[in-house]
N, C-alpha and C positions, 0 to 999 in steps of 0.2 A: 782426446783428439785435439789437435790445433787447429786453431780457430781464427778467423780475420782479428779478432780482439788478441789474442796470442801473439800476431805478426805484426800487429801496431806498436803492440807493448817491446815486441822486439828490436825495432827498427827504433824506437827513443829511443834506449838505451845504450843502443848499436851508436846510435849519434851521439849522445849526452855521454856514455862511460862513466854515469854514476847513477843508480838504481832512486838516490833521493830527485836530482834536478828530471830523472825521467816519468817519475810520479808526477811532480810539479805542471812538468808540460803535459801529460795528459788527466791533469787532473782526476789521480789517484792519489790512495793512498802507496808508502813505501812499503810494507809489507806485501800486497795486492799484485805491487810490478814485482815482487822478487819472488812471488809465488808463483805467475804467471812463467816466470824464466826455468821455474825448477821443473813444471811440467812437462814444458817444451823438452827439458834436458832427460828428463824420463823416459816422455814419449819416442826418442831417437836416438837413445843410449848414449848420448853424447853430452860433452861440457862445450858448451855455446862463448861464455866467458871466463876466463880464468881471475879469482881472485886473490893479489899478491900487494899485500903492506898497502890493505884499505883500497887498493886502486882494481880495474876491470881494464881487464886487457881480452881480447877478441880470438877467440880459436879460429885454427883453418877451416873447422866446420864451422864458426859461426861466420865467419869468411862467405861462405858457399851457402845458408841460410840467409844471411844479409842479402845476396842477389837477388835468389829467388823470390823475399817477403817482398821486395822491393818492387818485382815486378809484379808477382800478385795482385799488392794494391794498387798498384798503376792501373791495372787491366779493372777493379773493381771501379777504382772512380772514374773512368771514363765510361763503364756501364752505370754507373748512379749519374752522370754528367749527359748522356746520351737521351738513357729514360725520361731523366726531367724534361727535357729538349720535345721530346714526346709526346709528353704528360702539357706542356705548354702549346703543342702543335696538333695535338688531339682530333682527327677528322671523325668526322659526323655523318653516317648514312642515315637521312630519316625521307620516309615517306608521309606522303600525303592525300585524300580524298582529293575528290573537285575541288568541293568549296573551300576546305584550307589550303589546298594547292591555290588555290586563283586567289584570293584574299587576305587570309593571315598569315601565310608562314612566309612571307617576306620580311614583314615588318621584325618577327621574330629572329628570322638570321640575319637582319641588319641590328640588333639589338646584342644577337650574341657574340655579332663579329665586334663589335665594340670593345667588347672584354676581352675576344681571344683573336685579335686581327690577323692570325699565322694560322690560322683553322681554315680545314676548307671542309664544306658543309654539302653533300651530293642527297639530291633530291628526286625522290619518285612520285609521280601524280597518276594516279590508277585507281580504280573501286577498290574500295575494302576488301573484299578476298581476295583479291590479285596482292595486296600489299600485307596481308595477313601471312599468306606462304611464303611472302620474303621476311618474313619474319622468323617462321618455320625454319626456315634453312641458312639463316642469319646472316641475309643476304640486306638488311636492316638493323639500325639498331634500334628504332622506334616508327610510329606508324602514327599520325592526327588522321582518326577516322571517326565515322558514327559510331557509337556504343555497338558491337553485339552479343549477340545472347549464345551461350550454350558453347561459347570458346574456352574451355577450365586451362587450359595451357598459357593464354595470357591473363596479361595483367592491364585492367582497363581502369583509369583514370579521368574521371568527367571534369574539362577544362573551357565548354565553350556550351552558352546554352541557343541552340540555333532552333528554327520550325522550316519547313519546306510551306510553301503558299502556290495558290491556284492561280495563274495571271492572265489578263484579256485586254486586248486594247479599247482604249473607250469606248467607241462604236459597238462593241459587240453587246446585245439584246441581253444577256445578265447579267452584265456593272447597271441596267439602269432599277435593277430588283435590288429591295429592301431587306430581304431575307433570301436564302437561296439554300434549299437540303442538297442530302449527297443523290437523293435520284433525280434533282436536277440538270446534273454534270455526267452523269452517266450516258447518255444518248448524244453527250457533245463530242466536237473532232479533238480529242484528246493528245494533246502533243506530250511524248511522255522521254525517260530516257529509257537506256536500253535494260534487258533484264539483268539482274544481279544489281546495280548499281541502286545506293541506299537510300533517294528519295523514290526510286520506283516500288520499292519493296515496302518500304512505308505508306504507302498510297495505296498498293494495292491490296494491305493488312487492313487497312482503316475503312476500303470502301469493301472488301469484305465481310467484313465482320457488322458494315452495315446491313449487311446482306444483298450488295450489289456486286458482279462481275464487270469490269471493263475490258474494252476493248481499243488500242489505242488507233489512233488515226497516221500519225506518226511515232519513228520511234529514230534518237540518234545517242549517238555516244557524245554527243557536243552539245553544253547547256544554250552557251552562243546562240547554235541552229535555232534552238526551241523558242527561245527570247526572241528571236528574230522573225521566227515566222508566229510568232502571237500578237507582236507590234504590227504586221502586215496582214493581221485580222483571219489569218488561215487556221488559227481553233485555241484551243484555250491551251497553256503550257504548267507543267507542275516543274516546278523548279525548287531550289535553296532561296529561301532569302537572302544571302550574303551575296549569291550574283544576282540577284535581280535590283537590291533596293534604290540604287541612283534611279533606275529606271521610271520607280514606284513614287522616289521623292518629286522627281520632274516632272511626270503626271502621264507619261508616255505610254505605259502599262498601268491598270489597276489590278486591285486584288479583290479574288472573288473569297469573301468568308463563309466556311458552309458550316449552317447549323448544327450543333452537335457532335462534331469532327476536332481531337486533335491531333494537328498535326507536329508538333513540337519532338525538339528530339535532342540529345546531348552531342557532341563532340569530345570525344576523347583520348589522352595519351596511351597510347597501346604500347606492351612490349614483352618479349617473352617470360615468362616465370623463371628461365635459368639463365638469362640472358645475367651477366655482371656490369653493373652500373654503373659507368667510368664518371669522372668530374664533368668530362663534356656534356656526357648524357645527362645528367642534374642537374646543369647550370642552364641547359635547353629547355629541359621542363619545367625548370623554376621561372624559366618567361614565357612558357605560355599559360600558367598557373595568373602570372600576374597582367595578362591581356586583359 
């Protein structure tokens, strides 16, 4: 069968008209090129080149071969010229939780766009299982979420060690306690987020299995809200740390620590088991591996 190596070999020698100088330029050997001509001449019952007193003169079939190899490989390297262009321009669907939505994955695609400044990088900020089924349907091609459990179709990568924290503005009657359990917190105005979302679920595993129920007081899809109305003393907020901590640094909100509770928890690169892992996609993960 003729081969793009076949029609390379062809085309030197179509130019050079000497099987040695067409070696030379594609660095072969002269045997290799004159093997390569005898096949093609097989494979298409035709003589391609006539040879007369040492010299290579050019059939009308090989007339009509010379065309066609010629465009062949036209059309091949403007598809290897194209891809590369591609492979250089490489877009990025990745999603993100809250908290790396609002926090780190900026710093990230300012870091990646360094490297690939013709990339463009489109971004989903949604709870983990909303961003999990765009995974599903490969409507994604990676996901910075909390770790979860019992997902065998992805592939989860722990890249960020974060904890969600209790928070109350100073005034409020348990920042001025020394010790504080979880059935302390249980009969407070609980500012929580809504369900599904993966500090709410964490929270309400932890005061579970302490063997308390909550109930919240409020409930948003908006961490903002909850920081907002914990700073204006309307109940105590369970949040991420990564949005809260300027808060926490400036003294604005405290944090309530409850004995015996952790809350700690990973951040990780999520992304399908059959999903195929472009350059883009590795060079993404490889900065937030190094956050």
């Amino acid at each position: 069968m003729t081969t793009i190596r076949h029609l390379r070999v062809f085309i030197a020698v179509y130019d050079e008209l000497n099987m040695t100088a067409a070696a030379s330029k594609l660095f072969m050997t002269q045997p290799s090129v004159s093997q390569a001509i005898k096949e093609m001449e097989k494979e298409f019952g035709l003589i391609l080149f006539e040879r007369l007193a040492r010299k290579l003169y050019v059939t009308e079939a090989g007339e009509k071969v010379y065309r066609y190899a010629r465009h062949i490989i036209k059309l091949i390297e403007e598809m290897e010229e194209s891809l590369e262009k591609n492979a250089q321009q490489e877009n990025l669907k990745v999603g993100a939780n809250y908290s790396a939505g609002a926090v780190l994955i900026q710093g990230y695609i300012q870091k990646y766009q360094a490297f690939h400044p013709r990339s463009e990088i489109r971004v989903t900020v949604n709870k983990a299982p909303f961003l999990i089924e765009m995974l599903r349907k490969n409507e994604l091609d990676l996901a910075l979420i909390e770790e979860v459990q019992n997902e065998t179709d992805l592939v989860q990568e722990s890249f960020y060690d974060d904890r969600i924290v209790i928070i109350a503005a100073p005034e409020h009657p348990l920042c001025a306690r020394k010790e504080i359990a979880a059935a302390d917190i249980a009969g407070e105005r609980l500012l929580l987020r809504d369900r599904g979302a993966g500090v709410r679920n964490l929270f309400e595993m932890r005061m579970n299995q302490a063997g308390l129920f909550i109930k919240p007081f409020w409930e948003s899809t908006s961490t903002t809200a909850l920081i907002n109305a914990a700073k204006h003393n309307t109940g105590i907020a369970v949040v991420p740390l990564l949005l809260v901590k300027e808060h926490l640094d400036a003294g604005t909100l405290m944090e309530l620590k409850i004995n015996g509770l952790d809350f700690s928890r990973k951040l990780a690169i999520a992304y399908h088991k059959n999903k195929f892992l472009t350059t883009a996609m590795l060079d993404f993960m490889q900065l937030c591996r190094a956050n």
